[in-house]
Residue frames as a rotation matrix with the C-alpha (Angstrom) as fourth column:
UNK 1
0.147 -0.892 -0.427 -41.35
0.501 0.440 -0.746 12.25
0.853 -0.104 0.512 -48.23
UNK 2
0.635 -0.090 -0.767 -40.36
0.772 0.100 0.628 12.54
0.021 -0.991 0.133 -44.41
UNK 3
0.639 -0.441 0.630 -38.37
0.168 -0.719 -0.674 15.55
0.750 0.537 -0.386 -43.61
UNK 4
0.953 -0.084 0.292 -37.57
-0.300 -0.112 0.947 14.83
-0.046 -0.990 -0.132 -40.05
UNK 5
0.155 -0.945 -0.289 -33.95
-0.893 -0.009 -0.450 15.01
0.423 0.328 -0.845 -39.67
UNK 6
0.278 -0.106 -0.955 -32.11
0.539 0.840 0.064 11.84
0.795 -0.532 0.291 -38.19
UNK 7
0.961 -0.204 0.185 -31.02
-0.262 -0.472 0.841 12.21
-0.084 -0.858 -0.508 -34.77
UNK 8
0.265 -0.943 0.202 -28.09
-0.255 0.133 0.958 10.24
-0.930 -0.305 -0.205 -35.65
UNK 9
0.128 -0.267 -0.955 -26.04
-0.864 -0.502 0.025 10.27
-0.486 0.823 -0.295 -38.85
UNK 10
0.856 -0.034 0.515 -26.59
0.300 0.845 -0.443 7.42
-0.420 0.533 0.734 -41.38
UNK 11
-0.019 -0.995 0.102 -23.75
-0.767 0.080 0.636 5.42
-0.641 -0.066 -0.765 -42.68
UNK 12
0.411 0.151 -0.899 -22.75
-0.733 0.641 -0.228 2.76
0.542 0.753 0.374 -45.20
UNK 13
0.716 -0.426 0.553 -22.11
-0.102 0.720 0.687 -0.74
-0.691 -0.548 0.472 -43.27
UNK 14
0.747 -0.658 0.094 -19.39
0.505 0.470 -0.724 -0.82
0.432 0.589 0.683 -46.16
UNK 15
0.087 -0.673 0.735 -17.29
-0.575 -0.636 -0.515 2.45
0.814 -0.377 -0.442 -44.44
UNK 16
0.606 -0.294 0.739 -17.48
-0.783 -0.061 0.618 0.27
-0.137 -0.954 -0.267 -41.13
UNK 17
0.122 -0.789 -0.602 -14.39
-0.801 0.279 -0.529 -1.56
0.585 0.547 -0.599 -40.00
UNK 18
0.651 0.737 -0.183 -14.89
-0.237 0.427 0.873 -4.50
0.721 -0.525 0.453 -38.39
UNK 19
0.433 -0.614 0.660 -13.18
-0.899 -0.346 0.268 -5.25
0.063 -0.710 -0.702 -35.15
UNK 20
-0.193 -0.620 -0.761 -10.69
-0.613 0.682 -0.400 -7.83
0.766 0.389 -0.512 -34.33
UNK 21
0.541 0.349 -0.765 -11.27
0.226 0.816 0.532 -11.02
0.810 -0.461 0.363 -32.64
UNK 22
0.331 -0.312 0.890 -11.07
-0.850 -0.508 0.138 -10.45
0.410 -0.802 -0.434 -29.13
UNK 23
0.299 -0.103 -0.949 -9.45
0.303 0.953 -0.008 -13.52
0.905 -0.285 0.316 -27.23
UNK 24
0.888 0.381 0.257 -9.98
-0.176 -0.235 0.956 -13.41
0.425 -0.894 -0.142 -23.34
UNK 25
-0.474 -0.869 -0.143 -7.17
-0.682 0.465 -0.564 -14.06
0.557 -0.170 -0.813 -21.13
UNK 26
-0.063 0.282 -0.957 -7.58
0.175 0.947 0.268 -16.78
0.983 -0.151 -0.109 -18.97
UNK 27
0.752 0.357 0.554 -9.02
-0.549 -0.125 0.826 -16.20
0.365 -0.926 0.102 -15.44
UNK 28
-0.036 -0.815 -0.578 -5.65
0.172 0.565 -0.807 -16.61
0.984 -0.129 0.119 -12.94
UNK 29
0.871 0.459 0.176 -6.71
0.064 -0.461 0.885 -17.26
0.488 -0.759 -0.431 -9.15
UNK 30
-0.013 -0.761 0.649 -4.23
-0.835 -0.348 -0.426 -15.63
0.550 -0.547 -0.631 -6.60
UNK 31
0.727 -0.124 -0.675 -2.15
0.275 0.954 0.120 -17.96
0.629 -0.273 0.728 -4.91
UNK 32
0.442 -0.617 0.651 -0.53
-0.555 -0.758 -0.343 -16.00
0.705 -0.209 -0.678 -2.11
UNK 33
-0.132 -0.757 -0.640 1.94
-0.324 0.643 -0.694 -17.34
0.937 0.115 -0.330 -0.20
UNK 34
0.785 0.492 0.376 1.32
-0.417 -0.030 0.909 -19.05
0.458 -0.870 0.181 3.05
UNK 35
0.803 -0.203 0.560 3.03
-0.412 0.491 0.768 -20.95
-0.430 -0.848 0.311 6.28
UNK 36
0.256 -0.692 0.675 6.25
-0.074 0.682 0.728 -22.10
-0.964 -0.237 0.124 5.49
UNK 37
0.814 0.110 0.570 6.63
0.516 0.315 -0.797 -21.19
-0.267 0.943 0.199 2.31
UNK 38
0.440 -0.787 -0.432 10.14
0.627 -0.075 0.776 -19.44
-0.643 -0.612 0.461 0.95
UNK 39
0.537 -0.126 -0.834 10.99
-0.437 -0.888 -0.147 -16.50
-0.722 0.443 -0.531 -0.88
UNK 40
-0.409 -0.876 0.254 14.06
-0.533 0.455 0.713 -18.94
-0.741 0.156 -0.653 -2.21
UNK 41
-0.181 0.441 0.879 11.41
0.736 0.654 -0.176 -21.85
-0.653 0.615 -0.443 -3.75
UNK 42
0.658 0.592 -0.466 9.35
0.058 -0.657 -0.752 -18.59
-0.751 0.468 -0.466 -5.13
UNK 43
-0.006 -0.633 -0.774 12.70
-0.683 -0.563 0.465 -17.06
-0.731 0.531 -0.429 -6.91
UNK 44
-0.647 -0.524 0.555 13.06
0.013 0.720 0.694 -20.23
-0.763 0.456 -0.459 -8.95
UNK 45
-0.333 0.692 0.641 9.94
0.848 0.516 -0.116 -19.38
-0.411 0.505 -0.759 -10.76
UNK 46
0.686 0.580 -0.440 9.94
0.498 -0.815 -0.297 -15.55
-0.531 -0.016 -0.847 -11.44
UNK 47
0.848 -0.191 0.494 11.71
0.398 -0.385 -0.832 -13.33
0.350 0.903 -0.251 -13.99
UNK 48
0.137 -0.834 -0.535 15.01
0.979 0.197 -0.055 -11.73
0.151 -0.516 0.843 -13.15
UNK 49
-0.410 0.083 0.908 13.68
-0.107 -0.993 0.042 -7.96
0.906 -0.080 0.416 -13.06
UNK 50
0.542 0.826 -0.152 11.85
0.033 0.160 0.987 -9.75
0.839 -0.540 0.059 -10.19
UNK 51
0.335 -0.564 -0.755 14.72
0.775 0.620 -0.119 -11.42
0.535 -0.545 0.645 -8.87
UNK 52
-0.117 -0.951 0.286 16.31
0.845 -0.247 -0.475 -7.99
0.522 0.186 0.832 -8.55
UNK 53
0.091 0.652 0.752 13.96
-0.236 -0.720 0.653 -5.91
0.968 -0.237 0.088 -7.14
UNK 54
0.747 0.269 -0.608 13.59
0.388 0.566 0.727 -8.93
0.540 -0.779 0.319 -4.31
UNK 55
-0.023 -0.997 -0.076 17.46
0.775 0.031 -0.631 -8.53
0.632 -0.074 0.772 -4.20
UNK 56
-0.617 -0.566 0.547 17.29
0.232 -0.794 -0.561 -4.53
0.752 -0.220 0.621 -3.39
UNK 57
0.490 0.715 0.498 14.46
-0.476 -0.259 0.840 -5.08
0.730 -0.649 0.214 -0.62
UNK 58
0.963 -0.084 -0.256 15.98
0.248 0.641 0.726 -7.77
0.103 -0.763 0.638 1.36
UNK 59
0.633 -0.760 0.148 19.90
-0.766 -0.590 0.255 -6.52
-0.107 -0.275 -0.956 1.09
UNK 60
0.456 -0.361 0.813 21.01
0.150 0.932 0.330 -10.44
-0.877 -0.029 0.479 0.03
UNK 61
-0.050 -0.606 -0.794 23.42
-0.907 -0.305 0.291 -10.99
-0.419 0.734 -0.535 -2.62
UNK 62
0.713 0.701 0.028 22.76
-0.577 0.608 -0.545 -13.25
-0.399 0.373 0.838 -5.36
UNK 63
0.755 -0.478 -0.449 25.33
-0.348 0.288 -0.892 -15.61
0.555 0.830 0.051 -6.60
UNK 64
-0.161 -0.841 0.517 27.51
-0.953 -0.005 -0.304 -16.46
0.258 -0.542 -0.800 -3.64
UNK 65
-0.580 -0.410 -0.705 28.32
-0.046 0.880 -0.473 -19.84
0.814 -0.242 -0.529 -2.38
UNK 66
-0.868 0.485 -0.106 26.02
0.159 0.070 -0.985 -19.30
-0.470 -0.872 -0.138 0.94
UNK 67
-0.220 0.946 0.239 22.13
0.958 0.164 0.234 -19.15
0.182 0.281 -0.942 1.01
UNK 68
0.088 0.577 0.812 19.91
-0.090 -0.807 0.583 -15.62
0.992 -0.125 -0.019 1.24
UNK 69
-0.067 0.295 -0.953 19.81
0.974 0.226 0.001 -14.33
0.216 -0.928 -0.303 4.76
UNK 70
0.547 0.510 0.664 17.65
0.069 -0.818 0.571 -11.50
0.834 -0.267 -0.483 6.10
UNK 71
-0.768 -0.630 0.114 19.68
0.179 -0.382 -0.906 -9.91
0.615 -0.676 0.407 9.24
UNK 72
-0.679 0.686 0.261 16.49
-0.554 -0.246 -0.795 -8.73
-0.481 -0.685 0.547 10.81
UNK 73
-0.548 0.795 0.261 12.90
0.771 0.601 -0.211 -10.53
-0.325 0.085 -0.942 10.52
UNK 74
-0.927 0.308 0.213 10.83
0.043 -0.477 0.878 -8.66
0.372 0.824 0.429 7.29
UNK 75
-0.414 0.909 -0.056 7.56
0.399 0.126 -0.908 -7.54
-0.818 -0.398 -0.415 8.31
UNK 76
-0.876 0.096 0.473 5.47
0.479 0.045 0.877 -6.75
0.063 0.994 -0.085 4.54
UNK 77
0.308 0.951 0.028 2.18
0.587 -0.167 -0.792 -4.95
-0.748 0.260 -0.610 3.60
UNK 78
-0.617 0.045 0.786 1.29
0.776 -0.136 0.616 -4.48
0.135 0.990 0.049 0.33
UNK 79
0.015 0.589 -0.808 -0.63
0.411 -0.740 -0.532 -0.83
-0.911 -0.324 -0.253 -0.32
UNK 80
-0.720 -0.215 0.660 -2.50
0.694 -0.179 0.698 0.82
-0.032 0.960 0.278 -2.25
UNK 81
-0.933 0.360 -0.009 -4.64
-0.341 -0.893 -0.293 4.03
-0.114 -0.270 0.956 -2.37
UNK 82
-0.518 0.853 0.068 -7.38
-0.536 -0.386 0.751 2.14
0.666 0.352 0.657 -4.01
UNK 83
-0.104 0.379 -0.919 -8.37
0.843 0.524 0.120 0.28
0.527 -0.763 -0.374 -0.88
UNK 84
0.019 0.639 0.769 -9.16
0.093 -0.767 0.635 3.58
0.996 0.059 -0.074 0.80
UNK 85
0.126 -0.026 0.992 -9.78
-0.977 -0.176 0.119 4.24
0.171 -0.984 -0.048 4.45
UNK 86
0.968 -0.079 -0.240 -9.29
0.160 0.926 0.341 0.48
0.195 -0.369 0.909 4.78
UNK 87
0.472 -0.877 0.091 -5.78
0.592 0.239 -0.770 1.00
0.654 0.418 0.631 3.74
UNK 88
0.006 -0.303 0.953 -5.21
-0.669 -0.710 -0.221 4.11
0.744 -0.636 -0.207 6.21
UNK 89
0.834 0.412 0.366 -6.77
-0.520 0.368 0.771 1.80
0.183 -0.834 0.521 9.03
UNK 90
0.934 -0.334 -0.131 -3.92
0.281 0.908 -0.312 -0.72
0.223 0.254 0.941 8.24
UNK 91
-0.017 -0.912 0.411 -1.02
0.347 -0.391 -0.853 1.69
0.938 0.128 0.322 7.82
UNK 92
0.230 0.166 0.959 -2.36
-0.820 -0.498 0.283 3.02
0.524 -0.851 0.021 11.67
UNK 93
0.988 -0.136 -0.069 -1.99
0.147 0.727 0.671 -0.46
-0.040 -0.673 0.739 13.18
UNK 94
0.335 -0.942 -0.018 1.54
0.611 0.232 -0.757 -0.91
0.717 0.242 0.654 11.38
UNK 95
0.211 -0.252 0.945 2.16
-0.358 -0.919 -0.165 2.42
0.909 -0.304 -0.284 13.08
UNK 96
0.603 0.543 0.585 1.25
-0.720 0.055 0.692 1.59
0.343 -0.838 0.424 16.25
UNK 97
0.790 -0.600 0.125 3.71
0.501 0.750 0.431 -1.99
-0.352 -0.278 0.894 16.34
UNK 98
0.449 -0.881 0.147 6.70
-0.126 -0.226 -0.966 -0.27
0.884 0.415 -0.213 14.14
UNK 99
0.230 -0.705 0.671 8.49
-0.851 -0.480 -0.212 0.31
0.472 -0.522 -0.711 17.55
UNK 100
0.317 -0.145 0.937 8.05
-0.535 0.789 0.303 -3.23
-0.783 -0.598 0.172 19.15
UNK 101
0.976 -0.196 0.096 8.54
0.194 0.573 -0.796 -4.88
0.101 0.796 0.597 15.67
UNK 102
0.259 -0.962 0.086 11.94
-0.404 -0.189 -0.895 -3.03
0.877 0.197 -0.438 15.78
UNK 103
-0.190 -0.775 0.603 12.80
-0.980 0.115 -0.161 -4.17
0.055 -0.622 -0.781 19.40
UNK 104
0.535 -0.015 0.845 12.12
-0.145 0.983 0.109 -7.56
-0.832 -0.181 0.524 19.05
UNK 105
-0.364 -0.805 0.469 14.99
0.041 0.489 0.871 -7.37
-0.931 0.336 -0.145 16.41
UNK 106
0.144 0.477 0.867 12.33
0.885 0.330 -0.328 -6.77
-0.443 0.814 -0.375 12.81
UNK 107
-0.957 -0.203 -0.205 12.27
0.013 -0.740 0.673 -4.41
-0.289 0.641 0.711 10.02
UNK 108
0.229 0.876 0.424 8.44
0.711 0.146 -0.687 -3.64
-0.664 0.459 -0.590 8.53
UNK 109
-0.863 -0.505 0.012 8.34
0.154 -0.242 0.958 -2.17
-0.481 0.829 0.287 5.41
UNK 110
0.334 0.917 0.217 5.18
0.311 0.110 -0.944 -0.95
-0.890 0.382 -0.248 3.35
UNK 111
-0.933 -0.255 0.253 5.30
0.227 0.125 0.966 -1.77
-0.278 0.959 -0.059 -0.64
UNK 112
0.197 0.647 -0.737 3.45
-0.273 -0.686 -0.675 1.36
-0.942 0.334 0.042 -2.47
UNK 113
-0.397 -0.087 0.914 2.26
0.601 0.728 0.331 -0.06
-0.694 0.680 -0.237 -5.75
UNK 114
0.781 0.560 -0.276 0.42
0.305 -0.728 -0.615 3.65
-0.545 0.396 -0.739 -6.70
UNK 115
0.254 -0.489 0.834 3.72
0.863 -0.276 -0.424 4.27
0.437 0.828 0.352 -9.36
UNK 116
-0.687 -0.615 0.387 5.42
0.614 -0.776 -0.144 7.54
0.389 0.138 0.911 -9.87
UNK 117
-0.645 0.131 0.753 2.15
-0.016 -0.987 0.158 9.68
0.764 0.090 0.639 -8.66
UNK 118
-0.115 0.256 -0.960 1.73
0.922 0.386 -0.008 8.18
0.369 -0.886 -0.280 -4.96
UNK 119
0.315 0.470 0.825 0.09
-0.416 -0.713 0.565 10.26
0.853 -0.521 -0.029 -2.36
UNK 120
0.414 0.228 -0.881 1.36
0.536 0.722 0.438 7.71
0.736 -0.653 0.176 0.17
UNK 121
-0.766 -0.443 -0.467 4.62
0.639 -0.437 -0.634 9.89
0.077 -0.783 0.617 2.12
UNK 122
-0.933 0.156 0.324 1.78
-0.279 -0.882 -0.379 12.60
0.226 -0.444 0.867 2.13
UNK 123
0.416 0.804 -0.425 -0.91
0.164 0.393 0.905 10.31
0.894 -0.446 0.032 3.36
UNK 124
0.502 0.048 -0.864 1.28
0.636 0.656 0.406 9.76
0.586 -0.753 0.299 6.50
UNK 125
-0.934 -0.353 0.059 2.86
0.255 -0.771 -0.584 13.00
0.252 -0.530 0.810 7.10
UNK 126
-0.518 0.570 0.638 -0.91
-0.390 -0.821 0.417 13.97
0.762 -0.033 0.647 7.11
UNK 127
0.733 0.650 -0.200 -1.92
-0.194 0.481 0.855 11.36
0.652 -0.588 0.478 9.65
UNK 128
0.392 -0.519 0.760 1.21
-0.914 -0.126 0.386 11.88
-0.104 -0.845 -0.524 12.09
UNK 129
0.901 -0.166 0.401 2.48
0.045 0.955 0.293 8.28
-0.432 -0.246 0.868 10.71
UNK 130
0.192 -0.850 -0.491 6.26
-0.979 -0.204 -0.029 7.42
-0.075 0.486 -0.871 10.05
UNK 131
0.553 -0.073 0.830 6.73
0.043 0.997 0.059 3.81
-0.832 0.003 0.554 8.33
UNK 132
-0.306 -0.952 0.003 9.14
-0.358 0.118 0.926 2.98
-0.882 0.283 -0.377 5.96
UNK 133
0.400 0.758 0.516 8.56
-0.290 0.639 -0.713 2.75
-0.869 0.136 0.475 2.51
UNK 134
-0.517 -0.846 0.135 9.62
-0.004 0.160 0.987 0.97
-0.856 0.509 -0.086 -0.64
UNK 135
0.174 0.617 -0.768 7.74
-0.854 -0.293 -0.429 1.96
-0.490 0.730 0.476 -4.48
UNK 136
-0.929 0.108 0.353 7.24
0.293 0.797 0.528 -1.66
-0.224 0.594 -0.772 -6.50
UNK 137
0.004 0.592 -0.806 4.91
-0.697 -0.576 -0.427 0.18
-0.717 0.563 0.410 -9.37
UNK 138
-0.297 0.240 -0.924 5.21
-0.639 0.670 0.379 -3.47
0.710 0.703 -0.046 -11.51
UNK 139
0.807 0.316 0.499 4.00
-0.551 0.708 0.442 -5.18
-0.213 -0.632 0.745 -8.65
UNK 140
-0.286 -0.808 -0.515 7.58
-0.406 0.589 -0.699 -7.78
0.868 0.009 -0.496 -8.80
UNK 141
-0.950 0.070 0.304 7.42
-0.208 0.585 -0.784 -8.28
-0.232 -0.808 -0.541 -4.74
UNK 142
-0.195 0.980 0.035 3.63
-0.900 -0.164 -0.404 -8.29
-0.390 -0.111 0.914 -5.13
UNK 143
0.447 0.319 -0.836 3.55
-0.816 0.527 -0.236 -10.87
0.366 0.788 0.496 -7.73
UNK 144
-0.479 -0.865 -0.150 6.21
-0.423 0.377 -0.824 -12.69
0.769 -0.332 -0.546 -5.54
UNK 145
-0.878 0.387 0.282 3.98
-0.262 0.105 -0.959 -12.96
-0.401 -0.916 0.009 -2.38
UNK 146
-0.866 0.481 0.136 1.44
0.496 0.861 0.113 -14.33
-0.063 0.166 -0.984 -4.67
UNK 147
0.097 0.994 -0.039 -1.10
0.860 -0.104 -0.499 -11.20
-0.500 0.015 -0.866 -4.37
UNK 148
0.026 0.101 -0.995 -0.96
-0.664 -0.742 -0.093 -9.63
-0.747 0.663 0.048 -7.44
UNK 149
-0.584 -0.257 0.770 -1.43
0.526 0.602 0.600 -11.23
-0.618 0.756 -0.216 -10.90
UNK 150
-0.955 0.194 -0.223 -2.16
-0.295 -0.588 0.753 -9.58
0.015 0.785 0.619 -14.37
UNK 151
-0.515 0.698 -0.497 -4.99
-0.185 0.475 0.860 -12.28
0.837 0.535 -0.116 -15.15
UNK 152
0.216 0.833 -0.510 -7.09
0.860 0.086 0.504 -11.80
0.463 -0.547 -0.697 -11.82
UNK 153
-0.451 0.000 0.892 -7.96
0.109 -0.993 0.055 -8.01
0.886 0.122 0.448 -11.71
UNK 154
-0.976 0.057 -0.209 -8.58
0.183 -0.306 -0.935 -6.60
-0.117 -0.950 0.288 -8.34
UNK 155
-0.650 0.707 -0.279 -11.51
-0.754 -0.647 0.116 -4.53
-0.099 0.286 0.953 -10.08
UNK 156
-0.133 0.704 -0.698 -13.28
-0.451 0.584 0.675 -7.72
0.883 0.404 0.240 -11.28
UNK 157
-0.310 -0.069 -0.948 -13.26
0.513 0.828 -0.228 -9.13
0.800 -0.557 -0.221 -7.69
UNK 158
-0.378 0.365 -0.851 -14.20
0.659 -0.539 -0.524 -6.06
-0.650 -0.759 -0.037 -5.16
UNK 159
0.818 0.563 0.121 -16.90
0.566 -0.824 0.008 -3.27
0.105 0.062 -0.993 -5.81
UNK 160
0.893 -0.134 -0.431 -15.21
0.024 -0.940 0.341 0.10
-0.450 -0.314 -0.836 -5.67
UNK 161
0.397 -0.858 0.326 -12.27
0.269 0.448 0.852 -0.97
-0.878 -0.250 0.409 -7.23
UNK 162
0.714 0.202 -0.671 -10.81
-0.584 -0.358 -0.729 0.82
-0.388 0.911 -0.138 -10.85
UNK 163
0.023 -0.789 -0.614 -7.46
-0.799 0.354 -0.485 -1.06
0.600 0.502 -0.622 -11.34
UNK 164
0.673 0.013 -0.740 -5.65
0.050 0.997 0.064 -4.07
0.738 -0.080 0.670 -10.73
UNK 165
0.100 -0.635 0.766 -3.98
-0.828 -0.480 -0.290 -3.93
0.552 -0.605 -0.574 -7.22
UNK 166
-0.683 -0.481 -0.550 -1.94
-0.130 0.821 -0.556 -6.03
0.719 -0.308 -0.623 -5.03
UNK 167
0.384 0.866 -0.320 -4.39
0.604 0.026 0.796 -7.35
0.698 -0.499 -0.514 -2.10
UNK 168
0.163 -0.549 0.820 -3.79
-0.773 -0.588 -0.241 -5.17
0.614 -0.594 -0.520 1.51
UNK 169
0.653 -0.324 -0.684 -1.82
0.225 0.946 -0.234 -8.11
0.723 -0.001 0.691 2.44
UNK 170
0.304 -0.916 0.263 1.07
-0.921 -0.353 -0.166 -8.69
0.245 -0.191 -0.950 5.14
UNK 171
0.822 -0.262 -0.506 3.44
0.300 0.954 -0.006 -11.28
0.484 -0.147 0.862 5.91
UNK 172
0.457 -0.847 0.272 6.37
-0.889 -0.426 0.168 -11.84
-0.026 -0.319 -0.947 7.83
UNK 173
0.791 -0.516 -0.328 9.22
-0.030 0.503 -0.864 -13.20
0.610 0.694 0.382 6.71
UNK 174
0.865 -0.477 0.155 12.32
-0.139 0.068 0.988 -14.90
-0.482 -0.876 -0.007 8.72
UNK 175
0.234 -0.809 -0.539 16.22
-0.700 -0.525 0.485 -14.86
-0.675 0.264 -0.689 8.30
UNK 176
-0.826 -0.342 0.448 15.96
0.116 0.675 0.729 -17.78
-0.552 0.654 -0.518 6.07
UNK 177
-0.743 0.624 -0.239 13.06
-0.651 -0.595 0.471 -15.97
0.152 0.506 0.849 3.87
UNK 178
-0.567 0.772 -0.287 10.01
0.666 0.635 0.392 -18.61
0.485 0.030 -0.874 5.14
UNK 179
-0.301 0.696 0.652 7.00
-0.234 -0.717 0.657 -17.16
0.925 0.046 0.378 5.68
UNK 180
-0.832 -0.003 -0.555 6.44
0.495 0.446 -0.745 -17.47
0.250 -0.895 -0.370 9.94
UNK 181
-0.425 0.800 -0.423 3.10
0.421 -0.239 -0.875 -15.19
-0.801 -0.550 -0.236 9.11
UNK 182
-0.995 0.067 0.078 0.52
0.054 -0.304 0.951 -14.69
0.088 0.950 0.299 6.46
UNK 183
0.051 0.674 -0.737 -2.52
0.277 -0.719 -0.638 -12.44
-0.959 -0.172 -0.223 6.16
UNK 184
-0.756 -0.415 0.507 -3.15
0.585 -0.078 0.807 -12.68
-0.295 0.907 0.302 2.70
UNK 185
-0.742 0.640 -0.200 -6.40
0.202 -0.071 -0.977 -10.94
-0.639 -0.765 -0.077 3.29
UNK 186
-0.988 0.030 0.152 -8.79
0.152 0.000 0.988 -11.75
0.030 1.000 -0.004 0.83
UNK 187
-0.382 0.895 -0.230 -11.55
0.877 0.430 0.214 -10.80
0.290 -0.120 -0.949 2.53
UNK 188
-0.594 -0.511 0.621 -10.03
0.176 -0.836 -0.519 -7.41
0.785 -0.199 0.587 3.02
UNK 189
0.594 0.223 -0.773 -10.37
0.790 0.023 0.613 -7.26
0.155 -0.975 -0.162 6.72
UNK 190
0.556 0.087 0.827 -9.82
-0.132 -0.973 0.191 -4.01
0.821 -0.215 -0.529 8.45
UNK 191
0.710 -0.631 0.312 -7.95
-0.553 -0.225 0.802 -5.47
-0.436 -0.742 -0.509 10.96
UNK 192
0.782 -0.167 -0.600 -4.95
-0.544 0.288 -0.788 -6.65
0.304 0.943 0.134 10.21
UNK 193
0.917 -0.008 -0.399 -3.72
0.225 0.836 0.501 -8.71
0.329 -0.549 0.768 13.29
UNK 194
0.367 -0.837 0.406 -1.16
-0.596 -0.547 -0.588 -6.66
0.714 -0.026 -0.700 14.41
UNK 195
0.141 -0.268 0.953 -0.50
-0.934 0.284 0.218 -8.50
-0.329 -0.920 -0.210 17.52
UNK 196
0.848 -0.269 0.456 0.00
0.391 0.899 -0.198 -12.11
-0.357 0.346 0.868 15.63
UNK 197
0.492 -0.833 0.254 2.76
0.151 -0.205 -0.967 -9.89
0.858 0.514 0.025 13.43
UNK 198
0.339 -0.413 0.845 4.23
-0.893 -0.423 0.152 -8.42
0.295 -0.807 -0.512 16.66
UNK 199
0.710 0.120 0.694 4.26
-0.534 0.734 0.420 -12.30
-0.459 -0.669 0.585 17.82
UNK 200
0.914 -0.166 0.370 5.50
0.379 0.675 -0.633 -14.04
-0.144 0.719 0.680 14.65
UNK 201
0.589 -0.765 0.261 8.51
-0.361 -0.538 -0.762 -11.46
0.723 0.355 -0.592 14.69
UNK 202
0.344 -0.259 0.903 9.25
-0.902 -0.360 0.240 -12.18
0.263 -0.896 -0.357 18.32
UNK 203
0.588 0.164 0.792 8.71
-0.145 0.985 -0.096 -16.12
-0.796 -0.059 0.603 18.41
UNK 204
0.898 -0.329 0.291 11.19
0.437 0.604 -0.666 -16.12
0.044 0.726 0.687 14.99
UNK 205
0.186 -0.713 0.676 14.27
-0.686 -0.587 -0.431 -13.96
0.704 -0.383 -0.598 16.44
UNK 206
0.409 0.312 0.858 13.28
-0.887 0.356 0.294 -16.16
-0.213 -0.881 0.422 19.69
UNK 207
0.901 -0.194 0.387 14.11
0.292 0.933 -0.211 -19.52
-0.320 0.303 0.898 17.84
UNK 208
0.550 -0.827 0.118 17.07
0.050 -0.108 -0.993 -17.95
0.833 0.552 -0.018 15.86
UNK 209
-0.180 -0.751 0.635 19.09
-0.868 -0.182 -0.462 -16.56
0.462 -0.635 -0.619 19.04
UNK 210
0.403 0.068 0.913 18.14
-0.637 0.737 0.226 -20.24
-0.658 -0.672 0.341 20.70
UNK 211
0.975 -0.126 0.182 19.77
0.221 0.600 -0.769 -21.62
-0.012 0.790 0.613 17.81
UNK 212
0.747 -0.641 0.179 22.50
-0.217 -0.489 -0.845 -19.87
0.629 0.592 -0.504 18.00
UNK 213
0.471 0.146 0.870 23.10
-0.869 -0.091 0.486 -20.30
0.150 -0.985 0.084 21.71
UNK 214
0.979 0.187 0.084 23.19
-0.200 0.961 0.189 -24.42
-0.045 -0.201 0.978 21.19
C-alpha cells in the first residue's frame, strides 16, 4: 500500500454542494445618443432617480406648464479613472476650451462616475486643471446619454479594463436639451474634437440669439 501523501485533500462528492444554475444576462449594445436627439424624448423612458439627478444637473424644474430649458449650452464628458492617461489627455483639451466654451455663452461639466473614492479633484489640482465637476456613481446621466448600460460591460469590450464604465464620451447639449454634438467615442480616441465642441456651442447660442432677435 502507497504511502505517498495526497497533494490535495480527498473528499466525498456527497459533502459537495452543487451550484446553482447560472442564467446569463443578455448582451445590451450601447446606444448613445446622437444628432438631434433630446434629453426630453430620453426622460420618457428612464426611472425617476434618473429623472432627478438629470433635474439637479441641468437646473430645470419638472412639472411646470412650460418645457425644460438650459440657460447656457451643456457641454458633457463622461470620466473615469479607468480609461487612464487617455482620460487625463481629454480632461487637458476640456481645459484648454473651458474659457471660450464659457464666452460663447456654455457651461462644460465633467461627470465622475469613480463613486465616493474619486481621485479626480486631485487628478486636476495635480495637473494645474480647473473644470467643473459633478459625481453620478449610478451612472443615471451616463445611462441617459446612452453610454453606460449594466448588460454591456466596459471590461468585456476594451483590454485593460476591470469594471463597467461609462464610455470617455462628450456631447453638447442646447437650450432645448437636443444634442447639437456627439462624440460618443467608441473607439476611445484620444482626441476628443475640442474645436467641433467649441463650434457646436457657438453655432447653437448663434441660432438662439438670431431667434430671438426675429
Amino acid at each position: 500500500m502507497s504511502t505517498t501523501a495526497l497533494k490535495f485533500p480527498a473528499f466525498d462528492l456527497l459533502e459537495t454542494t452543487p451550484e446553482l444554475e447560472y442564467t446569463p444576462q443578455a448582451y445590451e449594445k450601447l446606444k448613445p445618443v446622437t444628432l438631434g436627439h433630446t434629453i426630453q424624448e430620453l426622460l420618457q423612458h428612464q426611472t425617476q432617480q434618473a429623472i432627478n439627478v438629470l433635474s439637479g444637473v441641468y437646473g430645470f424644474n419638472q412639472g411646470g406648464a412650460s418645457a425644460p430649458y438650459l440657460n447656457k449650452i451643456l457641454v458633457v464628458y463622461f470620466y473615469s479613472s479607468q480609461w487612464g492617461n487617455l482620460a487625463l489627455e481629454h480632461l487637458k483639451q476640456l481645459n484648454a476650451i473651458r474659457n471660450e466654451v464659457k464666452y460663447h455663452d456654455g457651461n462644460l461639466i465633467v461627470i465622475d462616475s469613480d463613486g465616493p473614492d474619486s481621485m479626480l479633484q486631485q487628478l486636476l489640482w495635480n495637473n494645474n486643471l480647473s473644470l467643473p465637476l459633478y459625481a453620478d456613481p449610478d451612472h443615471q446621466i451616463a445611462k441617459l446619454f446612452g453610454v453606460y448600460a449594466e448588460n454591456s460591460p466596459a471590461w468585456n469590450r476594451y483590454a485593460g479594463i476591470d469594471e463597467n464604465v461609462p464610455l470617455p464620451a462628450a456631447f453638447v447639449v442646447d437650450h432645448f436639451l437636443k444634442v447639437v454634438f456627439d462624440h460618443s467615442n467608441e473607439d476611445i480616441s484620444s482626441n476628443l474634437q475640442a474645436n467641433e465642441i467649441v463650434a457646436a456651442v457657438y453655432q447653437s447660442n448663434h441660432y438662439q440669439a438670431g431667434r430671438k432677435s426675429a
